[in-house]
N, C-alpha and C positions, 0 to 999 in steps of 0.2 A: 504493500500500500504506500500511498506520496510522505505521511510520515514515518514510514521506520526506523528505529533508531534515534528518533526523538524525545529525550527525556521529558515530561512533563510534572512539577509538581504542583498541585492544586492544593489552596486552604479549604479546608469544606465550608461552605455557605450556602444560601439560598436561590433558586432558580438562574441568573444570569449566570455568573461563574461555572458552575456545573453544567450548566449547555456548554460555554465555551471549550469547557475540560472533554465533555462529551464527542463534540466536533472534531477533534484533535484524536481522540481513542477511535473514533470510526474509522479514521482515516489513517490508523497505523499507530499514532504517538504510543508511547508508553505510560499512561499515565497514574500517578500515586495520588491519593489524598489524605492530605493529612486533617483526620479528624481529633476532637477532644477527647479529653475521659467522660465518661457517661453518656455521649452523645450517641443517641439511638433512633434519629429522627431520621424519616425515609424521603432516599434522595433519590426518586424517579427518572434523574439525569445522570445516572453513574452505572451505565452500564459501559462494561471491558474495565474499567478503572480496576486498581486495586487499592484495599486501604489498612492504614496504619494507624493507630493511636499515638500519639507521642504529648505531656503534660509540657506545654509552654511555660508553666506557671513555674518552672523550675529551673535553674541554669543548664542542668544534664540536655534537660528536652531542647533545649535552646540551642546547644552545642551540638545536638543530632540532628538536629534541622537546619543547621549551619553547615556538617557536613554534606548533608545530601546535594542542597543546594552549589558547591559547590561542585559539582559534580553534574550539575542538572541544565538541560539547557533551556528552559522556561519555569517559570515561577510563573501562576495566577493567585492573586490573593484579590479579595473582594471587601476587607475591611476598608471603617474611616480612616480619612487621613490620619496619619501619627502612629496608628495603633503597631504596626510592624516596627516604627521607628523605637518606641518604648520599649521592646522586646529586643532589642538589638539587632532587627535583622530589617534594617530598611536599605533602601536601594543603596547608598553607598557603601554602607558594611558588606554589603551579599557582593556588590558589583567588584570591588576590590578585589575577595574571594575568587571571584569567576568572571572575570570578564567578557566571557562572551555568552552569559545570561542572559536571557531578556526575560526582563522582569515587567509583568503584566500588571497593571492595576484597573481594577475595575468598581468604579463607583458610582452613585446616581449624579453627584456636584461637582466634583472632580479633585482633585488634590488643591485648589487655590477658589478662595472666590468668596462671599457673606453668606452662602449656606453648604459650605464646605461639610460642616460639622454636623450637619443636622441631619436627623433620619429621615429616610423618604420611602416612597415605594413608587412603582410605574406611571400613577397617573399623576403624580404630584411631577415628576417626570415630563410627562405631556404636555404639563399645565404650564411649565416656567418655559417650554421649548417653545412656545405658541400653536403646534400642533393639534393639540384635545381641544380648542378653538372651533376647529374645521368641521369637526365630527358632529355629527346630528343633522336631525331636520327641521325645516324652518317654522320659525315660533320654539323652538322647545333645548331643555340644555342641552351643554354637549355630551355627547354619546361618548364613552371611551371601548376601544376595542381588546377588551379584556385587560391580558396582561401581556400583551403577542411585540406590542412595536415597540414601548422601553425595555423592558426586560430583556427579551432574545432575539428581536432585531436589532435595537442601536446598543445593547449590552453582551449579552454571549457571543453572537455572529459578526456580531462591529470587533469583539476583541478576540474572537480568532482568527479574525482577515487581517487585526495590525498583528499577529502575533507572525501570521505567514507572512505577511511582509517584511517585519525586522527579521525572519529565518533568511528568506531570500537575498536580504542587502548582508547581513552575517556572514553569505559566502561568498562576498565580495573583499569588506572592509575584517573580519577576523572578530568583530565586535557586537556586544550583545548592545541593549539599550532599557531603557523604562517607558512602556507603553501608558499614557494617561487616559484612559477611554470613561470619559463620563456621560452617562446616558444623556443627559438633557443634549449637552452636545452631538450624539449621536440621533437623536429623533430628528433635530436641529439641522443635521445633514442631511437626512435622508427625507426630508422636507425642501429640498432643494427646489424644486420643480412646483411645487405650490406657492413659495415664497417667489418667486419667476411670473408667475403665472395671477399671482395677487396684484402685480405691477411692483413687487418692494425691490426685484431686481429689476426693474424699468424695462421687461421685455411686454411686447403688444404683439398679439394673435394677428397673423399677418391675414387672415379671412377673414376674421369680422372686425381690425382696425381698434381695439380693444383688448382691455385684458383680460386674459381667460377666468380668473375665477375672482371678478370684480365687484359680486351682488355678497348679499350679506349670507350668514349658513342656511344650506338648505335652497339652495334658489340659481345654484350655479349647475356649470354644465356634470362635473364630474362629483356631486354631493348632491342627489338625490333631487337637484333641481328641473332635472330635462325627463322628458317620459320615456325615450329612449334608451335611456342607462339606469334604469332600477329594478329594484326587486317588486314582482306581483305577486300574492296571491292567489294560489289554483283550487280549485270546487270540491278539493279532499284536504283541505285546511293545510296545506304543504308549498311551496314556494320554487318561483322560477325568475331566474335570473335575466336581464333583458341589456345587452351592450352593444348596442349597433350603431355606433357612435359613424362611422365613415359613410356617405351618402351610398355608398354600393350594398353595404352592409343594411342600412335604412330600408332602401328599396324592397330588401327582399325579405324585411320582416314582414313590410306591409302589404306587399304582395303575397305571403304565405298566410298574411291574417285577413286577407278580401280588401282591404282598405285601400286599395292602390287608385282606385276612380273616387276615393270622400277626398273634396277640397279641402276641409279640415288638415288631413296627411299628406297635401301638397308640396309645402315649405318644409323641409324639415327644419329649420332654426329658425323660424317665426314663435318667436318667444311669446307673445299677446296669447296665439296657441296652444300652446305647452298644458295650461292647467286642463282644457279642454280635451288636448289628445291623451294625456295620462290618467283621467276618465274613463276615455275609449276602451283604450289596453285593458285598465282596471276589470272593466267587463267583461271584456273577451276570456282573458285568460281565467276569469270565474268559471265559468263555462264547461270547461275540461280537466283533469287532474293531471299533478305535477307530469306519471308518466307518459301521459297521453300526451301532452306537450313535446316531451321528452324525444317523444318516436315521430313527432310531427315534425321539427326540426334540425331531425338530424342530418349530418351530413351537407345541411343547410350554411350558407355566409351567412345568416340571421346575428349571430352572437347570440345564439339566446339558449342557456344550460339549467338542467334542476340547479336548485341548493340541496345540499345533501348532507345530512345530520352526520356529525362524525361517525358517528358508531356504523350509520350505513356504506364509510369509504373503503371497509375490507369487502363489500359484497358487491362493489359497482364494478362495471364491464371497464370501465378507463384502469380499477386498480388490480383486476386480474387478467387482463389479455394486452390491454398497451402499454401498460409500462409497471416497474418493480416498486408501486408505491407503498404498499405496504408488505413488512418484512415477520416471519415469525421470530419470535423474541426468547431467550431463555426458559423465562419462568412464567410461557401459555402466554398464550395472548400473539397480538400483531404491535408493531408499531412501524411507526414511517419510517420508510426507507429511507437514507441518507442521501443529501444532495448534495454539489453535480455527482450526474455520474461521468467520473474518469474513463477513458476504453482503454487505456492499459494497465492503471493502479485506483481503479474502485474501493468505493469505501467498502466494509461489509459487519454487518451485526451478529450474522450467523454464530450461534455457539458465544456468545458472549455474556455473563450475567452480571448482575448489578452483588458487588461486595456487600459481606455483614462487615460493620464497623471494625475496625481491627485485625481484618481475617488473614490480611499478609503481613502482619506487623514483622515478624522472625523472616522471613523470607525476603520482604525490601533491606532492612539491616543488613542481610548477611551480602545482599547483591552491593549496597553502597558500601562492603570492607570492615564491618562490623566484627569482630570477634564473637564465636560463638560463646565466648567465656563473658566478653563483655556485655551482651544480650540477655547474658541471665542474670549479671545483676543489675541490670537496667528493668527486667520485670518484678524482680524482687523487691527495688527500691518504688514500680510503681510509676517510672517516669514516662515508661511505654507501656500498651496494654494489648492482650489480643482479647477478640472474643470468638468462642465457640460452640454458643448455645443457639439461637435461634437466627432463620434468615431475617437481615434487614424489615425484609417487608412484611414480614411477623409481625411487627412493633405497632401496627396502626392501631 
């Protein structure tokens, strides 16, 4: 796989850091996490990973994650600012050690700034980015879309793209570096194209002479404002998708829905329109159920697809015969395949399980040069821990 032979250590934490660890293990890394004593909380994102207990709270354990680290050629850690620095293993003590570390940091505010310090979670995230702004429909607050675009778009997936990127300039320059991946920053980026499109980058939609999404939430082209591009609706209480946003794409909705002779559906970007045709639609696709729509459009330029409850994306025809979307997992069950797919070094999940807290604690030591003499009184003293009673996902 693309990473072999890449050492990863992760601090254990909550959702974004563990995708990003995650990312990295599909893709070959090797990766350890270093969990606490007691810590029994099940971490859905750790599969391939292996893990160790080591007590920070103690010089030894301090010292043994000093070594490792030297040895390692990534660090992800997901604490506030300072907290690695107080423990003695902040980027310039670890970097000294190992220079060609890249040391990951992944937080919502970022290492510098007035809410540096302060706890947050994904939408408060969204909210400082000006993104969770966009979301919703008109009249009503904004919608946040779970916990999908702070967390493990501009967080996990934002910081395993810088982490491949300082691997790549590494085997140029011999040099590792500190990556600062702060969510809000990252939604911030990946908001590009809205903030363009708002006019705040001063670009103007060279068709209609204006900027694209110029109206207040809920009223524009690509937020639920046009009839075109939304979700209806279908006559077994279930939903279908409608993106026909390109005049060709248009055509042949309306033609596949009869409308192609109503004046009404003439203009397609006659805004005065819009409430009137999104009506129409409304109607129509009452009419038939989600699969019935489903088998009417296929194969169709329409743009127009079911919505599909997750639980239904192991049984659809797209995740069993066109492509490897979902994959079986360890311990029963499906989950999603890993993306891209590579054609000569694929990611793969196969055979891979999610650790019990501590399960490789003796076995990472003894690989980072551990003494077998010096591992047992490291367990004796308590500073490292294994366990060997129940699986992780036991715990819930």
């Amino acid at each position: 796989m693309a990473l072999n032979g890449i050492r990863v250590v992760e601090m254990s934490g909550l959702a974004p850091a563990p995708f990003a660890g995650m990312i990295l293990s599909d893709f070959g890394a090797n990766v350890v996490r270093v969990d606490r004593p007691g810590n029994s909380h099940t971490d859905f994102l750790s599969r391939g990973k292996r893990s160790i207990i080591i007590d920070l709270k103690t010089k030894t354990g301090v010292l043994i994650l000093k070594e490792m680290l030297s040895q390692a050629d990534v660090l992800i850690e997901p604490f506030r600012p300072g907290v690695m620095e107080k423990l003695g293993l902040g980027p310039s003590v670890i970097m000294a050690l190992n220079p060609r570390i890249i040391y990951a940091r992944l937080t919502g505010f970022g290492q510098d700034g007035i809410h540096s310090k302060m706890a947050g979670h994904d939408i408060n995230y969204l909210a400082l980015s000006g993104a969770l702004s966009i979301f919703g429909r008109k009249g009503e607050n904004p919608i946040f879309p779970g916990n999908v675009l702070a967390d493990f778009a501009a967080g996990g997936l934002m910081c395993a793209l810088g982490i491949a990127l300082a691997i790549i300039e590494r085997n140029q320059s011999g040099k590792g570096q500190v990556i600062d991946n702060a969510m809000v920053d990252g939604v911030s980026y990946l908001s590009t194209f809205i903030f363009k499109a708002k006019g705040i980058g001063g670009t103007i939609d060279s068709t209609t002479g204006s900027y694209l999404w110029d109206k207040e939430r809920g009223d524009n082209l690509l937020d639920s404002g046009c009839p075109f591009y939304e979700v209806y609706k279908t006559k077994d209480g279930k939903f279908i998708s409608v993106g026909a946003l390109e005049p060709q794409f248009y055509l042949a909705l309306v033609n596949i829905l009869g409308l192609e002779n109503n004046p009404t559906f003439a203009f397609q970007m006659d805004r005065l329109k819009w409430p009137l045709m999104k009506r129409r639609f409304a109607e129509i696709f009452l009419t038939k159920t989600r699969d019935e729509w489903t088998k009417i459009f296929h194969e169709s330029d329409a743009c127009v697809l079911p919505v599909l409850e997750m639980e239904e994306m192991k049984l659809s025809d797209h995740a069993k015969q066109t492509r490897p979307k979902m994959v079986s997992c360890f311990e029963g069950g499906i989950d999603p395949a890993p993306s891209p797919i590579l054609s000569r070094t694929p990611a793969t999940i196969e055979g891979k399980r999610m650790p019990f807290c501590g399960q490789h604690t003796i076995d990472i030591l003894e690989e980072f040069g551990f003494e077998k003499s010096a591992i047992q009184g490291f367990l004796k003293e308590g500073v490292v821990q294994t366990h060997q009673n129940s699986p992780l996902k036991s715990s819930l």
